[in-house]
C-alpha positions as CSV (number, residue, x, y, z in Angstrom):
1,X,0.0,0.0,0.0
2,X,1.4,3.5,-0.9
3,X,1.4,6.0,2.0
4,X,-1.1,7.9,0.3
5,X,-3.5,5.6,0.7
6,X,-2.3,4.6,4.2
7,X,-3.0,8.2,5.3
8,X,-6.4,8.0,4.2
9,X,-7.2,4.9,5.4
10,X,-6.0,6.0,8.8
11,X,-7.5,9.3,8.8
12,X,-11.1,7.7,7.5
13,X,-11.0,4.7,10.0
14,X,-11.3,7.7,12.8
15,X,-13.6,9.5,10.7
16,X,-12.0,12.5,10.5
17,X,-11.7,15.3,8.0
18,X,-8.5,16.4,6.4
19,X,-9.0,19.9,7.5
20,X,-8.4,18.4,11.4
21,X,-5.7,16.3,10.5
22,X,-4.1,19.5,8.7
23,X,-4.4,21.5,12.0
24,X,-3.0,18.2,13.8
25,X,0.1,19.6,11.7
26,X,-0.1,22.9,11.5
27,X,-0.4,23.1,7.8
28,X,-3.0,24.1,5.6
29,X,-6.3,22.0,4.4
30,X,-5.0,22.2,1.0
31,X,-1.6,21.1,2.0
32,X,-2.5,18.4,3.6
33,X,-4.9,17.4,0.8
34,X,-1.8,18.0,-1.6
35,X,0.2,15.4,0.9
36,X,-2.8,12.6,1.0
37,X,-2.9,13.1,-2.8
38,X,0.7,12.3,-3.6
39,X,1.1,15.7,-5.6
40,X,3.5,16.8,-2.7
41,X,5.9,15.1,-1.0
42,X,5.0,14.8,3.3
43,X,8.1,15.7,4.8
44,X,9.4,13.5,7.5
45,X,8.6,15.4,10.8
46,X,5.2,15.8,9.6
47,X,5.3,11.8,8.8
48,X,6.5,11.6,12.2
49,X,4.1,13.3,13.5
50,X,1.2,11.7,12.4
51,X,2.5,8.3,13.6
52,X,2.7,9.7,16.7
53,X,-1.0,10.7,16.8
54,X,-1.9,7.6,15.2
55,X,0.3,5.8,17.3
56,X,1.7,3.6,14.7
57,X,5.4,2.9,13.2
58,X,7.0,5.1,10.3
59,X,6.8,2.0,8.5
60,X,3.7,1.4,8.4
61,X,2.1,5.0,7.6
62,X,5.4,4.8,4.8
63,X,3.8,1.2,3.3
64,X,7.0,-0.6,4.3
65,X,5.1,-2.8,6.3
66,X,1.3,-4.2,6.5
67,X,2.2,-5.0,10.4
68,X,0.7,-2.2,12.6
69,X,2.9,-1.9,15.1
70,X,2.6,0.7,18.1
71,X,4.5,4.1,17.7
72,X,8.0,3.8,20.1
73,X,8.0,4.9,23.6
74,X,3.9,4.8,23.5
């Protein structure tokens, strides 16, 4: 799975909007639509971020891995 569609996934499984998410970050709505898209790259402390909130692994938000592990040090 590409981490676009693991950040939706996440996001919708919590039924939340983009525009909270985005203010999770500090970013724009559009931004963060623009990261979920693919048609701009999420850079990594926003990545890490939203692991932490999620509190899953890098990997798994990144598609590395299918295993959904616990964020470290949660």
């Amino acid at each position: 799975m590409r981490y676009t569609e693991r950040l939706r996934t996440l996001r919708e499984e919590r039924s939340l909007t983009q525009e909270s998410i985005a203010e999770v970050l500090t970013v724009s709505q559009r931004t963060y639509s623009d990261y979920e898209s693919g048609r701009v790259r999420i850079p990594v402390d926003r990545l890490i971020k939203l692991a932490q909130f999620y509190n899953c692994s890098l990997d798994y938000i990144s598609g590395a891995s299918d295993i959904r592990r616990p964020y470290p040090g949660k």
